[in-house]
C-alpha positions in Angstrom: 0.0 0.0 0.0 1.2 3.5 -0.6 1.3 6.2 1.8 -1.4 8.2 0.2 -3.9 4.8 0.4 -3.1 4.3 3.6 -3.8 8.1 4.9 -6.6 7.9 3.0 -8.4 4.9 5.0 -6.8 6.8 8.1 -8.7 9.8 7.4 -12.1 7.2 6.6 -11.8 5.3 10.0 -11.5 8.6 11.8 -14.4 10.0 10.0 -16.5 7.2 10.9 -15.4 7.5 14.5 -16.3 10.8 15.1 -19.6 10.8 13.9 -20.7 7.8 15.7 -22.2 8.8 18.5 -24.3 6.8 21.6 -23.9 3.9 22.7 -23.3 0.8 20.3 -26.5 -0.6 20.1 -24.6 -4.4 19.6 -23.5 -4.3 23.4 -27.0 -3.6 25.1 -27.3 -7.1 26.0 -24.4 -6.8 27.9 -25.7 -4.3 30.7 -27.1 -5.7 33.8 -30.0 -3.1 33.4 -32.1 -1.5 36.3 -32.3 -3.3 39.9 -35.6 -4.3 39.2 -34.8 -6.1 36.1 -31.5 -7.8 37.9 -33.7 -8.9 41.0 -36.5 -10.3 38.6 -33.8 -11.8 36.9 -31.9 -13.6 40.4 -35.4 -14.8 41.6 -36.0 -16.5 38.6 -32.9 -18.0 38.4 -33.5 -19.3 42.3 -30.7 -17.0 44.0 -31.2 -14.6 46.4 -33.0 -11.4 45.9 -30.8 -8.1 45.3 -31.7 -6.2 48.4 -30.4 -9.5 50.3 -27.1 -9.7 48.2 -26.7 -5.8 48.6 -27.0 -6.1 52.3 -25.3 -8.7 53.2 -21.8 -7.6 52.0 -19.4 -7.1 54.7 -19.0 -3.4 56.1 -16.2 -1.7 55.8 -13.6 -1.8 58.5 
């Protein structure tokens, strides 16, 4: 590749960069979500609820 070409696709990828904005939609699944959603989701699953979890973590010494 030349050194123009590769400015070029440089100058592309920078381009598309900046005018992506928000979040990427792709990694939503990825989020816990809101407590009520994660407690629904440990109850189902047969686990504790959250506001157990949450308060039963050691204090700090």
């Amino acid at each position: 590749m030349t050194r123009t070409k590769i400015l070029k696709i440089a100058a592309m990828a920078a381009v598309i960069s900046a005018t992506q904005s928000g979040e990427d939609s792709s990694q939503i699944g990825r989020k816990k979500g809101d407590a009520w959603s994660q407690d629904h989701r440990r109850m189902n699953m047969g686990l504790s609820s959250l506001m157990y979890r949450r308060g039963s973590r050691s204090p700090w010494r």
